[in-house]
N, C-alpha and C positions, 0 to 999 in steps of 0.2 A: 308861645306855643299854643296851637289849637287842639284842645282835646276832645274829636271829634272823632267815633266809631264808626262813622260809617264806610269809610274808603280804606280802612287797615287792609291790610292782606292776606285774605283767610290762608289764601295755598299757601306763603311766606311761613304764617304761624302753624298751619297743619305740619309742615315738613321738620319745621324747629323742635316743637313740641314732642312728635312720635322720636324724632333723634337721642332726646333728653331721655322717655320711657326708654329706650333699649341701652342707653347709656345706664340708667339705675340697675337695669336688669344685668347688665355688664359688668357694672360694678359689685355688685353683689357675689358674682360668679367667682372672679377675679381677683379679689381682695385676700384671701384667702391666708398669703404669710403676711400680710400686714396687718389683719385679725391677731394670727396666732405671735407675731409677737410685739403686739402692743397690748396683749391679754382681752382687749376689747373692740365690737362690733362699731360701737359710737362713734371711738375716736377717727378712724382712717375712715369709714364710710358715712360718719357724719359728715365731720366735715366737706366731703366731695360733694352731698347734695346739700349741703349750705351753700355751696359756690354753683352748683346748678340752679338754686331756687333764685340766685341773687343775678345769676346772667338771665333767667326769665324776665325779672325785674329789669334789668339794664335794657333788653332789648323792648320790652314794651315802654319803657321813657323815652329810651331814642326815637323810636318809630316817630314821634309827635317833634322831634326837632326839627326845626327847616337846613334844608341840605346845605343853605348859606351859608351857615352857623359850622355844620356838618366839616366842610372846605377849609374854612375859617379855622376851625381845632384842631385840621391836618397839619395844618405850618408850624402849630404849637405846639402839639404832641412831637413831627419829627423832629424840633430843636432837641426837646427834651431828651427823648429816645436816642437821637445819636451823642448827647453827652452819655446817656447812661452807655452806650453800650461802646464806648472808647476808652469810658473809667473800666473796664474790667479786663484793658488791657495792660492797666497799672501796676507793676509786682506791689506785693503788700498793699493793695488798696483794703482799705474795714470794710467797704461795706460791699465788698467781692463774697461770693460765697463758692466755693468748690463743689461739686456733685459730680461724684461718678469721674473724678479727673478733667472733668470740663468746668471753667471759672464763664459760667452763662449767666450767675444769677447773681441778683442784687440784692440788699437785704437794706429798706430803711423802714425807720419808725416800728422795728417787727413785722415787717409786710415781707417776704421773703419773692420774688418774679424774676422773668425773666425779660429784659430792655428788648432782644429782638422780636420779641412780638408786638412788643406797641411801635418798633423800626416796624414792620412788616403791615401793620395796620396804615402807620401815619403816610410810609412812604406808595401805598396805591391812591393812598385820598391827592396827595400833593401831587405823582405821578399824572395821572386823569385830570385832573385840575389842571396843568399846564398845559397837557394834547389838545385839550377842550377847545384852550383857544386860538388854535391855527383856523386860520382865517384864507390864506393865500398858498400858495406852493413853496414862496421862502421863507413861508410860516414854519414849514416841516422841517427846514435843516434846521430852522434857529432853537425850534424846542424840543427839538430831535437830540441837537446835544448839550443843550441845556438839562433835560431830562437825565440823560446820559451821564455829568458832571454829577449831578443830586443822588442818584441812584450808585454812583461810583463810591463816592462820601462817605455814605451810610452803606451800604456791602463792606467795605474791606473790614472794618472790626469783625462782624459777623461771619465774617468768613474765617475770621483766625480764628473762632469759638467753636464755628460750627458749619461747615462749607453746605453741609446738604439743606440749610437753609437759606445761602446765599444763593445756590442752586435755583432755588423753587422760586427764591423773589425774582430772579433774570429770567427763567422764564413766564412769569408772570407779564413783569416789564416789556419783555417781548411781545405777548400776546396783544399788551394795549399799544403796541408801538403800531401790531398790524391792525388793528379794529380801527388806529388813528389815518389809518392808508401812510405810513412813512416810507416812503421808497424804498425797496429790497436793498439796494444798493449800500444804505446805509444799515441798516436788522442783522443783515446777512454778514456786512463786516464785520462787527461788532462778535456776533455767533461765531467767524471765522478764527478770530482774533479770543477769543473765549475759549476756546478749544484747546485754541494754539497753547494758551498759558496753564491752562487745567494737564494738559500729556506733557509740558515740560516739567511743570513742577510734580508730577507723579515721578517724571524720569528723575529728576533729581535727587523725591528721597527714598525712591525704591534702591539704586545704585548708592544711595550716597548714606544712607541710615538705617535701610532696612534692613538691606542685605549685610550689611559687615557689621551689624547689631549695634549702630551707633546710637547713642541718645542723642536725641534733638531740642535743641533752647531755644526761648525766643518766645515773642505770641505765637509764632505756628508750629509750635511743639508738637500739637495734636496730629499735622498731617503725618506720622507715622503709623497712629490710630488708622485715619482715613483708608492710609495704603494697605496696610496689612490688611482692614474689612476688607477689601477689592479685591486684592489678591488668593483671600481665602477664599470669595465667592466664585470665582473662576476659574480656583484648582482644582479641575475636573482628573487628573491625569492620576491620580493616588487614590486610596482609601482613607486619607487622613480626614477629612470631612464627615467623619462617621465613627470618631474615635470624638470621645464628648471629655475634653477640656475647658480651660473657666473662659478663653475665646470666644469657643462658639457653642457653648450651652447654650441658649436663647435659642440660637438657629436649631437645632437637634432637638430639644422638647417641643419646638415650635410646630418642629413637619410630625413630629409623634405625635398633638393634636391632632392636627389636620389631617393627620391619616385615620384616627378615630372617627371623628366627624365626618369623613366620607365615606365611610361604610352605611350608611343609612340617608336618605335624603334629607329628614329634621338630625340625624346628628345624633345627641347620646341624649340628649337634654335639658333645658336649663338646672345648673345646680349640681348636675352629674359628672363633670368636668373632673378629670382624675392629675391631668399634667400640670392645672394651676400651684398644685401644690409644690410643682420641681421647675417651673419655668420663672426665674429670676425676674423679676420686674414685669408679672402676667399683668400686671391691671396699666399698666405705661403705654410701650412699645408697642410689645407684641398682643394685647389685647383682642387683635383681631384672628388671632390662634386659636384662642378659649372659645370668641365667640363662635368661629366656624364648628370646631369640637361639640360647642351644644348644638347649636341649630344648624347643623349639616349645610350640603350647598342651598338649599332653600333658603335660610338663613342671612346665609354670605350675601344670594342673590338680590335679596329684600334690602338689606342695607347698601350694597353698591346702588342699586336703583334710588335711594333714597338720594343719596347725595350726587349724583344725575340730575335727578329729579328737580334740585337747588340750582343749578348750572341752568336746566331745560325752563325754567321757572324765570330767571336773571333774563336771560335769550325773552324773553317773550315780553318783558318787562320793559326791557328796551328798545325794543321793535316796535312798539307800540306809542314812543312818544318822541317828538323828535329834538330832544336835550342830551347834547352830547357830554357835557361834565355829569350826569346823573348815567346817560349808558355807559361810560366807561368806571364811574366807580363802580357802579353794580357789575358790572362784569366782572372788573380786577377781583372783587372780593367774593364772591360766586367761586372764580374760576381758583384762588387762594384756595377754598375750604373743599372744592373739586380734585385740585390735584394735590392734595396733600394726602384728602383721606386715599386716595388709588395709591399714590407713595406708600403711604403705610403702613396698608392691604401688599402691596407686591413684596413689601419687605418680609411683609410674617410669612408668607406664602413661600419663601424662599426662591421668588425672581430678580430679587435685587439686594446689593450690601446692606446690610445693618447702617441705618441713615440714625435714627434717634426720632423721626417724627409721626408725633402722637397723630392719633383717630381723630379729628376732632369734634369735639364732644363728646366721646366715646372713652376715652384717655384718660386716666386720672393725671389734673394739675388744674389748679387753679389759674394762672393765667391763662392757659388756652383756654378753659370753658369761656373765661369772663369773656375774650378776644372773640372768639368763634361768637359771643353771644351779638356782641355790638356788632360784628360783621351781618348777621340775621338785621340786627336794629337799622343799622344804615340802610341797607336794602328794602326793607319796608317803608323809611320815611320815603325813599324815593318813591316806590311804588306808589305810597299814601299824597305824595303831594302833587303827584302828575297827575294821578283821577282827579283832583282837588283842579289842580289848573282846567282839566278838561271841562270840568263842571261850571265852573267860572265863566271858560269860551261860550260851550252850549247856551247857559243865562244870557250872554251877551248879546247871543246871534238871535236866541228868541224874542228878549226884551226888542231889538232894531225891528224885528220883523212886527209886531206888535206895534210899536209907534211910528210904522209906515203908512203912509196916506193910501187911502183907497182912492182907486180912477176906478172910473166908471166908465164907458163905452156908450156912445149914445147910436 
């Protein structure tokens, strides 16, 4: 590794860095029953800027990796990640851990995470990494569903744990399928065919468990969860969406924020937040409730634009150099930390079911900050090492011109 400052990525680390302040400032807000009953301020919000100080650290080491290497720990990391995250479709596996009725999380050596986000990390690195090297036009079917088979692998556990994450990786996959030019023909079936199995399997345990109040066994226990979020979010036809049950409390303190918070353009303000104290898992989920409640739509608007800003930042990054395995990871993981925060914005906002995905960096959990931070990291190294190549070129093309003979003209 070269540890060399001059080509890092100011805008990269500007946009990280501000992310992190409004995250402390969030978390402070937010924290509020997990203050009041672990009796202490250190424990639950120490911790969180321990794992923010250490993803600052993570992303400033990576930055200085070479993306070779980078590629290289994608194939290892997704071996890894897809055992974890198949072990925790094991009844009685030890080192499963239950939260909230969802079996997401791992627990070794006392390190307590969750496998699908090192799946969601490794699988855009190896993703990108395979489009990278289409070469020919029957380049495109052969890693089109090559891609396709790898991505298939890794989704299905994840989707019995947690669909709205398997959701965001296909269309992630998607997005790089089309930055790779794969022919509609093949994107489009695939989306067709995704559809297709997402409306039957709703039809199935809407009629088949929801409705006649069956219990559902199996890894996909959970799509009963899934259906009922859906269905509650779209039963517009009653008043029952406004009667506050232990279902849809989240969502009913959520818009009670949010309706504070817009009566004033900054909001009520930092600290002043009344609903943290009633909204179930403020500082998680729905975090972007509280933060709207303090800093009004001004607020909201500064933090959407922020992580735009990371997307608009990626885009320019890769336009600027012509290495397709460095613009597609940069995109994948840009466009990852882009459409998750909007996800999880529309969720609190109450445009969309209750999905479960955090702000990130905003969010209290330790593996996303850590994940969210190397995705910052990777996206620097590349930045950092393409001005490096460029500079390399320029030296080369000057030193020639330099050691070229002089003519003379008589």
């Amino acid at each position: 590794m070269k540890w060399s400052f001059n080509n890092i990525d100011k805008s990269f680390w500007a946009l990280f860095l501000i992310l992190i302040v409004m995250a402390v400032i969030a978390l402070f807000s937010a924290s509020s029953t997990l203050v009041y009953s672990r009796g202490s301020v250190l424990g639950p919000i120490g911790s969180q800027m321990l794992f923010l100080l250490l993803g600052i650290i993570a992303a400033g080491v990576i930055q200085f990796i070479p993306t070779y290497w980078v590629r290289l720990g994608g194939y290892v990391l997704l071996g890894i990640s897809t055992l974890l995250v198949y072990s925790t479709m094991i009844p009685g596996n030890p080192l499963v851990v239950t939260i909230n009725g969802a079996a997401r999380w791992v627990r070794i050596a006392g390190i307590t995470f969750q496998p699908s986000e090192l799946a969601k990390l490794s699988l855009i690195i190896v993703i990108a990494d395979q489009l990278a090297r289409i070469r020919t036009e029957a380049d495109k079917s052969k890693y089109f569903y090559r891609t396709l088979i790898i991505a298939g692998i890794v989704m299905l556990p994840v989707m019995a744990s947690n669909l709205s994450t398997a959701v965001l990786i296909g269309l992630i996959i998607f997005c790089l399928w089309v930055l790779a030019r794969i022919p509609w023909k093949y994107t489009m079936s695939v989306v067709g065919i995704a559809i297709l199995v997402l409306g039957l399997g709703y039809a199935i345990v809407e009629f088949g468990f929801v409705r006649p109040h069956r219990e559902m066994h199996g890894p996909f226990k959970r799509a009963t969860t899934w259906v009922s979020r859906i269905d509650r979010h779209f039963d517009q036809d009653d008043g029952s969406k406004y009667v506050l049950t232990d279902e849809n409390i989240q969502e009913v303190y959520a818009s009670v924020a949010i309706a504070r918070g817009g009566k004033t353009p900054l909001g009520v303000g930092p600290g002043n937040s009344k609903e943290r104290d009633y909204l179930p898992l403020a500082f998680a989920d729905y975090i972007f409730a509280i933060f709207v409640e303090e800093s009004g739509f001004i607020g909201a608007a500064v933090l959407i634009f922020l992580y735009l800003a990371v997307l608009f930042r990626a885009c320019y990054v890769s336009s600027r150099f012509n290495d397709m395995p460095a613009m597609l990871m940069t995109m994948g993981l840009a466009l990852m930390i882009t459409c998750q925060a909007l996800i999880s914005m529309l969720v609190a906002v109450g445009l969309g079911p209750v999905t479960g995905q955090p702000l990130p960096l905003i969010s209290r959990g330790g593996t996303s900050v850590l994940i969210t931070s190397i995705y910052f990291g990777i996206m620097m190294a590349v930045s950092r090492e393409q001005l490096e190549l460029r500079e390399r070129v320029n030296e080369t093309i000057e030193q020639s011109l330099d050691d070229a003979p002089i003519v003379t003209l008589e």
